[in-house]
C-alpha positions as CSV (number, residue, x, y, z in Angstrom):
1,X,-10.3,-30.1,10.9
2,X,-8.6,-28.5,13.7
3,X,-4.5,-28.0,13.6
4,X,-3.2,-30.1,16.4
5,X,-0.5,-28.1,18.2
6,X,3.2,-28.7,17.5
7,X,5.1,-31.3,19.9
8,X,6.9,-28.9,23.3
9,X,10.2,-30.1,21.5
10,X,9.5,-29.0,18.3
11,X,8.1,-25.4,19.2
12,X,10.5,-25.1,21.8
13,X,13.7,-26.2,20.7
14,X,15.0,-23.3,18.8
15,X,14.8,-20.5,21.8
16,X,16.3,-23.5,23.7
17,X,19.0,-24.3,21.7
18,X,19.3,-20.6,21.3
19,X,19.8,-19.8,24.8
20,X,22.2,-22.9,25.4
21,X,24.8,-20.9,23.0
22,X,24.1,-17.8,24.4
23,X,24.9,-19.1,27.6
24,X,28.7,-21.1,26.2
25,X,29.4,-18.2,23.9
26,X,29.5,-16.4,27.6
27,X,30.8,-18.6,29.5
28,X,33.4,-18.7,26.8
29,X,34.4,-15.7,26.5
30,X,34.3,-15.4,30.7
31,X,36.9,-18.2,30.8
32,X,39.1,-16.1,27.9
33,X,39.7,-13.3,30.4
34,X,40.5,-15.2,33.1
35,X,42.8,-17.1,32.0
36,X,43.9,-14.5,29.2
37,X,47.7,-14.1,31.6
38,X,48.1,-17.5,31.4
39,X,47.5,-17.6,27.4
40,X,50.0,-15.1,27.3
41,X,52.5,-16.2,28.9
42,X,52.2,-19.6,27.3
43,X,52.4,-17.5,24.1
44,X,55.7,-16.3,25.2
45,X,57.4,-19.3,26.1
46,X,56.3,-20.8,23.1
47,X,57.9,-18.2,21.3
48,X,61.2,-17.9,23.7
49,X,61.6,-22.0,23.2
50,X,61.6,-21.2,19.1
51,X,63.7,-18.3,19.3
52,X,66.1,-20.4,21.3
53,X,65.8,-23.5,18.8
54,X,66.8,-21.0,16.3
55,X,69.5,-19.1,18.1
56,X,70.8,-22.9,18.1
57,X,71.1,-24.3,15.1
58,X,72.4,-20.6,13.7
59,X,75.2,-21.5,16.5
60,X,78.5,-23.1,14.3
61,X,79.5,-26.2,15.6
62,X,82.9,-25.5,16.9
63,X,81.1,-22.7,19.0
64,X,78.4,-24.7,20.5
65,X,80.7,-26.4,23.4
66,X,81.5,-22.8,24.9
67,X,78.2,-22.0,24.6
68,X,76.6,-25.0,27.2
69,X,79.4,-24.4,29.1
70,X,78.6,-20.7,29.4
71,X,74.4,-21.9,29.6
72,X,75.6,-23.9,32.6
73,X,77.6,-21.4,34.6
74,X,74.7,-19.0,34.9
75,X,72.6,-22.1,36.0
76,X,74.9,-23.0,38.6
77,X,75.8,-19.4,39.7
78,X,71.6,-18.7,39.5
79,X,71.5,-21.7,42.1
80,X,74.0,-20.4,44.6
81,X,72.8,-17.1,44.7
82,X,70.4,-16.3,47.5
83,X,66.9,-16.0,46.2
84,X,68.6,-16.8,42.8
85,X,66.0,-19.6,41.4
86,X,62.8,-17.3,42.7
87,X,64.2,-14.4,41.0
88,X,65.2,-16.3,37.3
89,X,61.6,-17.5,37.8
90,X,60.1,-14.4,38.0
91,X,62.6,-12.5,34.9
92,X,61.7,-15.8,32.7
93,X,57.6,-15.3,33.4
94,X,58.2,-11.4,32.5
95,X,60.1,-12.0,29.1
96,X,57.2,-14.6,28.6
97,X,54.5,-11.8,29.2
98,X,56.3,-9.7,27.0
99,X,57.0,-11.5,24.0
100,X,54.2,-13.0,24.6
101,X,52.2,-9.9,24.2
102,X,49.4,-9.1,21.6
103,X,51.6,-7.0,19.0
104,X,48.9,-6.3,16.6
105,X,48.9,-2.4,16.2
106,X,46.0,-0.7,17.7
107,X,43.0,0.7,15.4
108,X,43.2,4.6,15.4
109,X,40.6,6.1,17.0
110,X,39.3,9.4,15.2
111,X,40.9,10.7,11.6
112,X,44.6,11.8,11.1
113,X,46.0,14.8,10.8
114,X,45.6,14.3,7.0
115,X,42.3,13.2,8.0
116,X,40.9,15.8,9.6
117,X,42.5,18.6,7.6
118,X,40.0,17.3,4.4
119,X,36.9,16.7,7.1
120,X,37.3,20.3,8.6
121,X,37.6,22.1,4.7
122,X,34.7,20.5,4.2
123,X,33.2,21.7,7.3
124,X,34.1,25.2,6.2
125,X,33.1,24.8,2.8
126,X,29.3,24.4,3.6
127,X,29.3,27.3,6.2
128,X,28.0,29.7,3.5
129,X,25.3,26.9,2.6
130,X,23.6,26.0,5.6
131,X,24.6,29.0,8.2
132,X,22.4,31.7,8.4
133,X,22.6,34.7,10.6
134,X,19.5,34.7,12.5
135,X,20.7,31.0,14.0
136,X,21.4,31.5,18.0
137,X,22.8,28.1,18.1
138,X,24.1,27.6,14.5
139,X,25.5,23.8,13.5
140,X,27.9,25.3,11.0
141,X,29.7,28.4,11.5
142,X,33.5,29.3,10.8
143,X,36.0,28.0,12.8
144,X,33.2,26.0,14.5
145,X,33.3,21.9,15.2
146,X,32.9,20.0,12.3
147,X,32.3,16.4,14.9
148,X,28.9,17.7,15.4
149,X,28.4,17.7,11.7
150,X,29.7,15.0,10.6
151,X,28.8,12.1,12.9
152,X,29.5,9.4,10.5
153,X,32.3,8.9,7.8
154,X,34.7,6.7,5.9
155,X,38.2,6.9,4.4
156,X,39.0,5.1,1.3
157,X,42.6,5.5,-0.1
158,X,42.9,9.5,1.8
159,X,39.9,10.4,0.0
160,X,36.1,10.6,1.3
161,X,34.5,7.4,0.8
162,X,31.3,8.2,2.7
163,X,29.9,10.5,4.4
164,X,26.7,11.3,6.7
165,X,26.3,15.3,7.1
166,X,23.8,16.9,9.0
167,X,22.3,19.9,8.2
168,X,20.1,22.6,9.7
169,X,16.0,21.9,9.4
170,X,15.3,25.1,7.5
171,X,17.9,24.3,5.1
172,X,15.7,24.1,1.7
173,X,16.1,20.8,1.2
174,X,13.1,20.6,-1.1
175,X,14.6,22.6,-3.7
176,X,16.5,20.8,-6.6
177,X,18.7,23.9,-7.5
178,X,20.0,23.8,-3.7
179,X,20.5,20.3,-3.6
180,X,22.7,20.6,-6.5
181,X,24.9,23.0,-5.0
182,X,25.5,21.0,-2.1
183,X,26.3,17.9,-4.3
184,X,28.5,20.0,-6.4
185,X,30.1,21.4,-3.7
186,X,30.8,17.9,-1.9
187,X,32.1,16.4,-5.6
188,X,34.0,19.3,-5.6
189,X,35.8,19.1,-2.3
190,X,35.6,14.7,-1.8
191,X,37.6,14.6,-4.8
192,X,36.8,14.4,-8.4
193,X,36.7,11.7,-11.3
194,X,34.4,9.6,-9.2
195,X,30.5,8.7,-9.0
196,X,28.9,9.8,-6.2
197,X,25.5,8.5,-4.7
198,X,23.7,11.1,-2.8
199,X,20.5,10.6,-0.2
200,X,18.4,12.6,1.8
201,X,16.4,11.9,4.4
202,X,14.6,14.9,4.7
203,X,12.9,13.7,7.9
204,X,16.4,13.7,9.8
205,X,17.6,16.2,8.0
206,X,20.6,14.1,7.0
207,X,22.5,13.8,3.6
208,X,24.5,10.5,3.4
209,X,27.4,10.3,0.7
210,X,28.5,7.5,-0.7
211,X,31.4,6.5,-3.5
212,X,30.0,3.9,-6.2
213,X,31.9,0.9,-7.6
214,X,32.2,1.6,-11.6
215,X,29.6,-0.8,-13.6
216,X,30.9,-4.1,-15.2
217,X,31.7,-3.1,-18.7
218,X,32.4,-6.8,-19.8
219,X,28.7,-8.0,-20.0
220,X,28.2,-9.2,-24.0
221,X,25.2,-9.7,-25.8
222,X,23.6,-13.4,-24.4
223,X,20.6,-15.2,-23.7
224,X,18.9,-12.6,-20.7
225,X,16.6,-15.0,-18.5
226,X,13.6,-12.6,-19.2
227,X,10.2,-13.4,-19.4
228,X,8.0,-12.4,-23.2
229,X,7.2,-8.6,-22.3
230,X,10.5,-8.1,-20.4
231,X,13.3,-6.4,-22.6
232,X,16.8,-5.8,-20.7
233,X,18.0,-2.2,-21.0
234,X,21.3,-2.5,-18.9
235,X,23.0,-3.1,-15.9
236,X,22.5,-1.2,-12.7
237,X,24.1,-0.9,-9.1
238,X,22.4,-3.7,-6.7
239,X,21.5,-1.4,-4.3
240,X,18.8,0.4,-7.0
241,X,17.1,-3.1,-8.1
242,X,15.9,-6.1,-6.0
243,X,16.4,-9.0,-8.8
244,X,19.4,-10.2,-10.8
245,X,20.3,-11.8,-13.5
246,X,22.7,-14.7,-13.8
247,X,25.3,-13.8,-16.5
248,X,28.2,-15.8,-18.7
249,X,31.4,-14.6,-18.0
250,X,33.5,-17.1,-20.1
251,X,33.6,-19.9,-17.6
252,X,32.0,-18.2,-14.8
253,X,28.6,-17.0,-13.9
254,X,28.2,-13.6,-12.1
255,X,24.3,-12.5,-10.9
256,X,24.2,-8.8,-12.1
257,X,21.1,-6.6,-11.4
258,X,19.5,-5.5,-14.4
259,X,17.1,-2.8,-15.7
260,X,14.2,-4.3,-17.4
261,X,11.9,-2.4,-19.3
262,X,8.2,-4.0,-19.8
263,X,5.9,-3.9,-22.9
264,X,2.5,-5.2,-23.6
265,X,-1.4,-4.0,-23.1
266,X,-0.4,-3.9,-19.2
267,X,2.7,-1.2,-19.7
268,X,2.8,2.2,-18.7
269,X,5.6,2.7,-20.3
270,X,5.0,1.0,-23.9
271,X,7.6,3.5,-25.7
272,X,11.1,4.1,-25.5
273,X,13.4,7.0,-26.2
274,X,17.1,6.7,-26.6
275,X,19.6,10.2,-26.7
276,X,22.9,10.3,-26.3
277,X,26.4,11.7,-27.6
278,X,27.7,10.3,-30.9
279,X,29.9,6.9,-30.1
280,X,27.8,6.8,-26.9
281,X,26.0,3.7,-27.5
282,X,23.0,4.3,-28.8
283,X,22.6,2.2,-31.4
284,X,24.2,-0.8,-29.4
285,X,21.2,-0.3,-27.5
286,X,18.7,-0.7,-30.1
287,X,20.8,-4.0,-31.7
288,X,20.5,-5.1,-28.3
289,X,16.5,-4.4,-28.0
290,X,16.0,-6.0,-31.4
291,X,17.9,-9.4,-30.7
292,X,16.0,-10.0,-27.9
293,X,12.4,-8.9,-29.4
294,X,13.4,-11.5,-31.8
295,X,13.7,-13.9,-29.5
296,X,10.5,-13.6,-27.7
297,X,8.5,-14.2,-31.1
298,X,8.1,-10.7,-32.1
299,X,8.2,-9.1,-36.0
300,X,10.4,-5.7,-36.1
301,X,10.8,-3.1,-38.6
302,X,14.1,-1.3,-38.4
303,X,14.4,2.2,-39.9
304,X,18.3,3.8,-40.0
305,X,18.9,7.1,-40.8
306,X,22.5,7.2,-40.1
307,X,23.3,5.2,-43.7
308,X,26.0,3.4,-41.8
309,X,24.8,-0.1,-42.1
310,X,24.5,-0.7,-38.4
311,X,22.0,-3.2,-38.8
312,X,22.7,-5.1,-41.9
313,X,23.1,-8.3,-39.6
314,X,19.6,-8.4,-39.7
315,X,18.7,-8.0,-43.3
316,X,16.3,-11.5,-44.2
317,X,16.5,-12.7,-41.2
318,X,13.2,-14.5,-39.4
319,X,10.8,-12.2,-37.6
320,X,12.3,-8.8,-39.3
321,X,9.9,-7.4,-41.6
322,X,12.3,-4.9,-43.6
323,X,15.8,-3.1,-42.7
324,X,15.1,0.7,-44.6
325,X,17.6,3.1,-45.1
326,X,16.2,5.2,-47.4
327,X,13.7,7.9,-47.3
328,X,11.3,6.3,-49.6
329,X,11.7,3.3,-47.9
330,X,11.5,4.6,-44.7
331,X,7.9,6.4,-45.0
332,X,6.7,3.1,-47.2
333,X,7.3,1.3,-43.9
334,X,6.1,3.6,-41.6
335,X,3.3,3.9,-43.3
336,X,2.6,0.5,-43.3
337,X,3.1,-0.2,-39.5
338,X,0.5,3.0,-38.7
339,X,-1.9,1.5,-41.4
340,X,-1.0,-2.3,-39.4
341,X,-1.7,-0.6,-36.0
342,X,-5.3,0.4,-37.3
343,X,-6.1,-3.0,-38.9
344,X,-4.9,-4.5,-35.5
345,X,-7.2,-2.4,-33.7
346,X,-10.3,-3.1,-35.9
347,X,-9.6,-6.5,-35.5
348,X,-9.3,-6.5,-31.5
349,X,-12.6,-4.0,-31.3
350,X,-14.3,-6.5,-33.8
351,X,-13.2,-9.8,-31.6
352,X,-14.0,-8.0,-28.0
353,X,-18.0,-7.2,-29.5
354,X,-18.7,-10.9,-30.5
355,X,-16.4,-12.1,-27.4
356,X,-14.1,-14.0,-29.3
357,X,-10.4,-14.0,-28.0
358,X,-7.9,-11.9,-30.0
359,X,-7.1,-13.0,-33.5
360,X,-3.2,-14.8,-33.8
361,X,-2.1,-12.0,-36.2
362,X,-2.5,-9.6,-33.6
363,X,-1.0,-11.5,-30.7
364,X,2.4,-11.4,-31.8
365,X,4.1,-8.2,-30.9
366,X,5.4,-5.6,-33.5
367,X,8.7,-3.7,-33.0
368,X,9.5,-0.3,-34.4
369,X,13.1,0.4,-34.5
370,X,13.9,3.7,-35.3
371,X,17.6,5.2,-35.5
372,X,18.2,8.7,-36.0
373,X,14.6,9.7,-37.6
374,X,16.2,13.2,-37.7
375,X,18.1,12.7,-40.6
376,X,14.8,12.0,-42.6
377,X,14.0,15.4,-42.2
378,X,15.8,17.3,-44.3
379,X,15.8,15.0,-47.2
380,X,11.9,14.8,-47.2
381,X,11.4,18.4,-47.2
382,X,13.7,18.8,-49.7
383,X,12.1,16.2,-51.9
384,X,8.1,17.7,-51.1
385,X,7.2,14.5,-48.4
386,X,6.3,14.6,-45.3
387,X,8.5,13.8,-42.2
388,X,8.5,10.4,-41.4
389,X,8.1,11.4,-37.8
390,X,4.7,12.3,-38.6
391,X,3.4,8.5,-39.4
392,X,4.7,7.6,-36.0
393,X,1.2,9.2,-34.3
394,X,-1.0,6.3,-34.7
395,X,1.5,3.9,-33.3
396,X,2.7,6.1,-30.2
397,X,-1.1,6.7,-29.6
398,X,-2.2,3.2,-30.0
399,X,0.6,0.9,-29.9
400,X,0.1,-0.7,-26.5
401,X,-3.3,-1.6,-27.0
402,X,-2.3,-3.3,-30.4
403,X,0.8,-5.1,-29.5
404,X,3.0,-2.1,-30.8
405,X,5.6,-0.7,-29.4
406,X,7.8,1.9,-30.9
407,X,11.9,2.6,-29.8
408,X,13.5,5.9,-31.1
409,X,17.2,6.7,-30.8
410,X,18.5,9.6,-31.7
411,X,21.6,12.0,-30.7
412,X,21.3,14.7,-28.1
413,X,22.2,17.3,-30.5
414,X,19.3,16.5,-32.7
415,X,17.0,16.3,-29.6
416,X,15.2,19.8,-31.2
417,X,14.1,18.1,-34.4
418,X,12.1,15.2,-32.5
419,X,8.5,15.2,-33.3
420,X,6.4,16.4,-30.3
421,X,4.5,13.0,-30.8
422,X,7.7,11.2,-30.0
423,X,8.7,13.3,-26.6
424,X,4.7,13.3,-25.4
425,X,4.5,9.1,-25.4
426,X,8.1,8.2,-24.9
427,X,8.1,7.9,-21.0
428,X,10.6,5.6,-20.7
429,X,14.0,7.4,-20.9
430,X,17.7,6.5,-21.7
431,X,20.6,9.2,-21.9
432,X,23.9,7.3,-22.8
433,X,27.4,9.3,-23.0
434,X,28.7,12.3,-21.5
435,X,26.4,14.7,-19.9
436,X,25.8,17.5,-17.4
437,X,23.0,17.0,-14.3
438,X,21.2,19.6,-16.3
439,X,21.0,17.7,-19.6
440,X,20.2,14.3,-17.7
441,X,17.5,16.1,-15.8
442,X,16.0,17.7,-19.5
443,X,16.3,14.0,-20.8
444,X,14.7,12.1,-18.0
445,X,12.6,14.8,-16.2
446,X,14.4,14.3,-12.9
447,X,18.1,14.8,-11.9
448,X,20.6,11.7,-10.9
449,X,21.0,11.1,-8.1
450,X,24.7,10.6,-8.7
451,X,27.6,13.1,-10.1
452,X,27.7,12.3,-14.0
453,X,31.2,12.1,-14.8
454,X,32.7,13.7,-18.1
455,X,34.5,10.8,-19.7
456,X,32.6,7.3,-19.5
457,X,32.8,3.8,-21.6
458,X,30.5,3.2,-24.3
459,X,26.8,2.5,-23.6
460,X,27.3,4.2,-20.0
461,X,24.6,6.4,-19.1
462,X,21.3,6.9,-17.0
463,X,17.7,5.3,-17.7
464,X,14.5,6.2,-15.9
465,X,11.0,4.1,-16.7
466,X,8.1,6.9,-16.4
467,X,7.8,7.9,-13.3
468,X,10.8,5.9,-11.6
469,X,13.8,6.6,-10.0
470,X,16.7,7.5,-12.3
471,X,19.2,4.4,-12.3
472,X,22.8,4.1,-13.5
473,X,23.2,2.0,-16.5
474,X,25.6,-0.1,-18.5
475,X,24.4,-0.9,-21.5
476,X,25.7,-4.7,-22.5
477,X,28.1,-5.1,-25.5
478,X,26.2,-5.5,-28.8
479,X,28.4,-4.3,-31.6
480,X,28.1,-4.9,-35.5
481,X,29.6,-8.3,-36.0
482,X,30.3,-7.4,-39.6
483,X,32.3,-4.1,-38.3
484,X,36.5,-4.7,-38.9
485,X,36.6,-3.6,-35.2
486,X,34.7,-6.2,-33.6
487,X,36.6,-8.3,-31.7
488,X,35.6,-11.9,-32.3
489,X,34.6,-13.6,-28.9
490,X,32.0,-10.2,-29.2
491,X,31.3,-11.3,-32.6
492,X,30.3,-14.8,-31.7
493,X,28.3,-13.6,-29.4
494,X,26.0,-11.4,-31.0
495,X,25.7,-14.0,-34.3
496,X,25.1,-16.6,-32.3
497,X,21.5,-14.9,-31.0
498,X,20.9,-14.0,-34.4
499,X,17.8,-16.2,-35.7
500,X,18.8,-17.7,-39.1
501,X,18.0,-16.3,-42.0
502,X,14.7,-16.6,-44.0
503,X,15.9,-15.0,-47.5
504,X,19.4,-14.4,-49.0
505,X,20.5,-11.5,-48.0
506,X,20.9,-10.8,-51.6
507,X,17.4,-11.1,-52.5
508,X,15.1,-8.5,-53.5
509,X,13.3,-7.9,-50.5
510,X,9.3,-9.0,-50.8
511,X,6.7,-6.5,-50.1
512,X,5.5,-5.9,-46.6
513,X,2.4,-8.3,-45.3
514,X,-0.3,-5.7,-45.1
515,X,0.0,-4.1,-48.3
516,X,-1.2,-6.2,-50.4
517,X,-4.1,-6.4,-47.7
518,X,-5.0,-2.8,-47.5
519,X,-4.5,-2.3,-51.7
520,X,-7.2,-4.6,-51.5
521,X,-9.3,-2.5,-48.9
């Protein structure tokens, strides 16, 4: 069936109705100058008749007699005088015009002294950087204009708030080691204990500086309106990431854009890697990944090698399979979840050659928490085992083909002693706490794009998934609840996403689902 055409009204009417207030919108602001004396010297009678009014009733009473009297001889006097009336018109329409004048103060054009003192050190600061001799016509010299350089810029409190700088073509501005002495240079000179967001557009040959808001650090642990596959990391800036997240702030509800790591068959990034400074975060993190693996249906496995009892919340709770401390219980876990990877593989090849669909048991994903594997190290050598890093190959390998997906968190120190397993299928990256551009770049295979400060809240820090660009990230408030220091609206929080428990927590813990299965292989 052919589409009949839309009505004339109906396809017409919008440019119509467009033009029609184009056409008042000038008309009004034609009649606005024309008539703009006349507005002001209504303006100024206006205020004249209230400044009287006033003058009036500040008058005393006893003094207000005199006063006509004296109001009336000018009249009359006014009135005799040749001219008089012509000439008391004309005064009273010129103290109308002026008080009736626009008094708001004029916006400066062009910086200040102040101002332009900062804009021209700059200037001279990046002589050495982008002047070269050769140049017959060079943009940046000493004692040269820095207007031509700077064609764009913004002052926020006397300090650089952004900035556009232009910058010779043969300027190497391919080269990460001279794009971090620029960026230095600027954080240096814009002023310091602030994040600064840097872009070039190589094309234009144009770097654009801008100063970033500080991340929310009051996001708690809550509900995250994620989809199964879809883990929340942290919080971002809005310009990096084009969805949000709506998020309880008490009574209110604040959309915050997010950094969302996916998992499944279809990931490319099915691992995760955690480093960071002690007290940086890191294990909030992996609390945080946990809760909400839990409540998308998955089974975890936490391993600790800290001893601290950061996750004892968990312990017999629905969905997690063991909470190991120990070295022994460490590589009796880890064993079992490569020897539960294999079976889930078998199972999937098995299913795919007679064309069934996957079995249940492997549809439901399994979560391998591991915090601070490093510190199993030592103790298994000592006691003639091998490093529990090592049972981790079969899952890195083949965990996202059998619902596996493996998170390691460790601190940047101990960096050395990961297994080269661990750093080869970890691609997605998070660096929490203090750190220099060249530690982020080491962490996350490409430098920030902003200035990494040197003191930052907890679970601050940078994320980058594979191949991505680095993003800023606040990672959201997921303490121990049973830690003294908790407060307790961040207490509540986290216990009220905690699934109820399935065992007392006193109970000897049963033995792990696929041993008795592969004792019996």
């Amino acid at each position: 069936m052919a589409r009949r055409p839309l009505p004339r009204i109906l396809s017409t009417g919008s440019a119509q109705i467009a033009r029609s207030r184009e056409l008042a919108r000038t008309a009004a602001d034609g009649a606005t100058d024309v008539l703009h004396p006349l507005i002001t010297i209504t303006r100024g009678m206006r205020r004249l008749a209230s400044a009287g009014r006033r003058r009036w009733a500040e008058t005393p009473k006893d003094r207000r007699g005199p006063l006509l009297f004296l109001v009336a001889s000018v009249i009359l006097v006014v009135a005799l005088v040749p001219y008089g009336p012509l000439l008391a018109v004309i005064t009273l329409m010129a103290a109308a015009a002026w008080q009736g004048r626009d008094r708001t103060p004029p916006v400066p054009e062009g910086p200040d002294e102040s101002q332009t003192q900062r804009l021209q050190s700059l200037y001279e600061a990046l002589v050495p950087y982008f002047a070269v001799a050769e140049d017959p016509a060079p943009l940046y010299a000493h004692g040269g204009d820095w207007e031509k350089a700077f064609p764009a810029y913004e002052f926020d409190s006397g300090r650089v708030g952004r900035l556009t700088v232009r910058y010779p073509a043969y300027f190497a501005d391919g080269d990460i080691e001279s794009r971090t002495r620029v960026e230095q240079l600027l954080t240096a000179k814009a002023g310091r204990g602030r994040e600064y967001h840097f872009t070039w557009d190589e094309e234009g040959n144009r770097l654009d500086l801008a100063v970033l808001a500080p991340l929310p650090t009051d996001i708690h642990a809550q509900h995250f309106v994620t989809a199964p596959g879809e883990t929340v990391l942290g919080f971002t800036d809005p310009t990096e990431v084009q969805r949000t997240l709506p998020l309880s702030y008490g009574e209110e509800q604040r959309d915050v854009p997010p950094v969302v790591w996916r998992t499944g068959i279809r990931s490319t990034e099915p691992h995760l890697l955690v480093l960071g400074q002690p007290g940086s975060g890191t294990s909030t993190l992996v609390r945080s990944v946990a809760l909400q693996a839990l409540r998308h249906g998955g089974d975890i496995l936490v391993v600790e090698g800290g001893s601290t009892g950061e996750y004892a919340c968990l312990t017999g709770r629905d969905g997690v399979l063991a909470v190991e401390c120990g070295t022994a219980g460490a590589l009796a876990g880890l064993e079992w979840a490569a020897q539960e990877t294999e079976r889930r593989l078998i199972e999937l090849n098995n299913a795919r050659q007679a064309g069934n669909p996957p079995p249940e048991d492997t549809r439901r994903p399994l979560w391998i928490l591991l915090d601070r594997p490093t510190a199993f190290s030592h103790p298994a050598a000592a006691e003639g085992r091998p490093d529990p890093q090592s049972l981790l190959q079969v899952p890195l390998r083949h965990g996202r083909a059998a619902g596996v997906t493996v998170v390691v968190a460790d601190q940047l120190d101990a960096a050395a002693g990961l297994s080269d397993a661990v750093l080869q299928h970890t691609r997605a990256r998070v660096m929490l706490g203090p750190a220099t551009a060249e530690q982020v770049t080491a962490v996350l295979g490409s430098p920030p794009h902003t200035t990494p400060l040197a003191q930052v809240p907890p679970g601050r820090g940078f994320a980058r998934l594979g191949t991505g660009p680095v993003h800023r990230l606040q990672v959201p408030a997921t303490p121990d609840p049973y830690d003294e220091a908790t407060s307790d609206a961040d207490r509540k929080a986290v216990e009220d996403l905690l699934p109820p428990r399935s065992v007392p927590a006193d109970a000897e813990p049963e033995p792990l689902p696929a041993e008795a299965a592969v004792a019996e292989g």
